[in-house]
Phi, psi and omega in degrees: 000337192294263197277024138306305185309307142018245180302320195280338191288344169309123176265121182188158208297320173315314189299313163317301169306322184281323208275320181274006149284337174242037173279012159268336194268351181288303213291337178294309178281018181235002179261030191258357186251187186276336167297306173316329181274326196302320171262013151336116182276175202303304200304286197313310184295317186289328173297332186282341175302323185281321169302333162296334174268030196217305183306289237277350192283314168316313192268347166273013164303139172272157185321291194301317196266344161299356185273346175295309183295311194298328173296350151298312168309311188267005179274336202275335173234049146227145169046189177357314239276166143198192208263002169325291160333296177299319172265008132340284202313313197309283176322323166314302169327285191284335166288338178293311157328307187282346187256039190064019198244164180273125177239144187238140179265090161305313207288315198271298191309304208271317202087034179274170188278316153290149175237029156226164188225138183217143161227157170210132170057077195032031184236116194257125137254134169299143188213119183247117186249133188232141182246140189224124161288129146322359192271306189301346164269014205231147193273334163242124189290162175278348189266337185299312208274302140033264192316318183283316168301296166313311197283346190255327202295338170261349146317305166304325179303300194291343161277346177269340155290329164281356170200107199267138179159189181210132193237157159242142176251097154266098175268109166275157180220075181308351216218326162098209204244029184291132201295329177277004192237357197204140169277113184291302188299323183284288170327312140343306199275330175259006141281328156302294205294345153306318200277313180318316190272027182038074212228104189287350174223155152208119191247161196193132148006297178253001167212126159242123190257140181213124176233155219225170165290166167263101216259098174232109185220141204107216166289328188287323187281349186270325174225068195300328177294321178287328177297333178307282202305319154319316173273347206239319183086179193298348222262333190307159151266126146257167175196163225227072151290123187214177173154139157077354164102009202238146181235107189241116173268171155245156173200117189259141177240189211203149163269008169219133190298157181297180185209042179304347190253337202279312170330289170309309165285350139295334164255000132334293206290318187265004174267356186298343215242016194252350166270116186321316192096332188314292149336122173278142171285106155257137145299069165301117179238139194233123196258135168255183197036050187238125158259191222265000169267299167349278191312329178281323189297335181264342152268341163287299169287018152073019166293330163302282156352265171331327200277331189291308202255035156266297172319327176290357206263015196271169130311319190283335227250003214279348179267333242249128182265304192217178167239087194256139159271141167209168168250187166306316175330310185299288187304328197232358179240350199223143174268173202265020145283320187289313174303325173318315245205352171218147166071291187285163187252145153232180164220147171242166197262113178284069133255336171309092159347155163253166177242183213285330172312137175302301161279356164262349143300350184264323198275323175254023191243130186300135161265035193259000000 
């Protein structure tokens, strides 16, 4: 947590990025004393709830399998990493429980490969829960575009000082920021040298750079990031340089769509196998890195959905009952009676029987 604190205090576009990957272990640490809980919002208190279940889960652990869980905990605060996967499992854990059912953590208690088991009046189904980044679809990762931003931004500040106004830089990247298809440092270098030579285009293979003015009036000037996001869509990366009343965004597209939803459905297709078949099969899949327009654009536009009960009609799909998806949205926004009935998506696999208990039919039955 040190060096989270650390690394987040930095200013810099990387830091931003790193403090909302970990804004569940910053809000659990800034939630340690008892005034902090005392003011707590509704979100934070449901996370401490899930932390709280995690102690209580520990101490009804036999010795091996508490050592499996602290090994979550700390893989969850080593390098990259951060605790969202556990508090899935948790959260998972806890909608079920709310919806009546006995939930057992097999996975932590057995060493099985799904890691819940939930039954009510003799009826069992299994729940294998997978955390998928949005990073694995998307052709410019958010930490490659960071990087890139930070190593240029001060060149940019000091040319937005020499020439006062407000601009936009619109980079298409067909190939996205992949270290193997485009020279990052060469790019670099030919966006200083287009802004120096005031120069409105450069175009290349691996980037076409174009700079247009920045038309913001109204309401949009008032609250620029959300109009930048509005005008660019969910999909762009931006970034922001200013002082002084002067603006320069940059704002990048990849020359091919992300593909978040076909990522989840590859790790369907290799998680699949952590369900027995004895049993109906759920899928918990908890999607990270999404932010919260990403997330509605992939439910309004029903790509997840399609790609999800495209999967169901495989082979690979033949243990799988149903499929629920969630986000941060879910987790940090919804207590779990409210999430029953909003916000997670489920699907169910029509070749799967259903079975005859009522509520654990509500539980494998799609609500979308």
């Amino acid at each position: 947590m040190a060096e989270i604190g650390r690394r987040a205090a930095c200013p810099s576009l990387a830091a931003r990025a790193l403090q909302e990957r970990h804004a569940l272990e910053l809000t659990l640490q800034r939630l340690l004393s008892p005034e902090a809980v005392a003011g707590a919002s509704p979100a934070e208190r449901q996370l401490l709830s899930y932390a709280r279940e995690a102690v209580r889960l520990a101490e009804s652990l036999p010795p091996e399998p508490k050592k499996r869980l602290r090994a979550l905990v700390l893989e969850g605060l080593t390098g990259e990493a951060n605790l969202i996967p556990l508090f899935h499992l948790l959260r998972v854990a806890a909608l079920h429980r709310a919806r009546g059912f006995e939930v057992r953590f097999t996975g932590l208690a057995d060493g099985t490969p799904h890691d819940l088991v939930i039954s009510r009046g003799g009826a069992e189904a299994e729940i294998a829960c997978e955390t998928v980044s949005a990073e694995e679809g998307r052709p410019v990762l958010r930490n490659d575009w960071c990087a890139f931003v930070d190593g240029i931004n001060p060149d940019l500040q000091t040319w937005l000082a020499a020439h006062p106004g407000r601009y936009v830089l619109k980079m298409t990247l067909p190939e996205g920021l992949k270290r193997d298809a485009l020279d990052i440092h060469a790019l670099q270098r030919r966006i200083m040298e287009m802004l120096r030579d005031r120069r409105r285009q450069d175009s290349a293979a691996d980037a076409m750079l174009k700079l247009d003015p920045l038309l913001l009036a109204g309401a949009q000037a008032a609250v620029p990031a959300s109009a930048l996001r509005a005008l660019f869509g969910p999909e762009a990366h931006l970034a922001v340089a200013q002082g002084g009343g002067n603006i320069l965004v940059l704002a990048a597209r990849a020359g091919q769509p992300s593909d978040v939803a076909q990522a989840v459905c590859r790790r369907l297709c290799t998680a699949s196998t952590r369900l027995s078949g004895q049993r109906p099969g759920i899928m918990a899949v908890f999607l990270d890195d999404l932010g919260r327009q990403e997330w509605r654009g992939l439910r309004d536009r029903m790509e997840l959905e399609g790609a999800v009960r495209r999967f169901l009609t495989t082979p690979e799909a033949k243990r799988i009952s149903t499929v629920s998806c969630a986000s941060r949205m879910e987790m940090f926004l919804m207590s779990p009676p409210d999430a029953v009935s909003g916000g997670e998506l489920r699907f169910r696999n029509p070749a799967q029987p259903l079975p005859r208990d009522p509520v654990l039919m509500a539980a494998l039955a799609s609500s979308g």
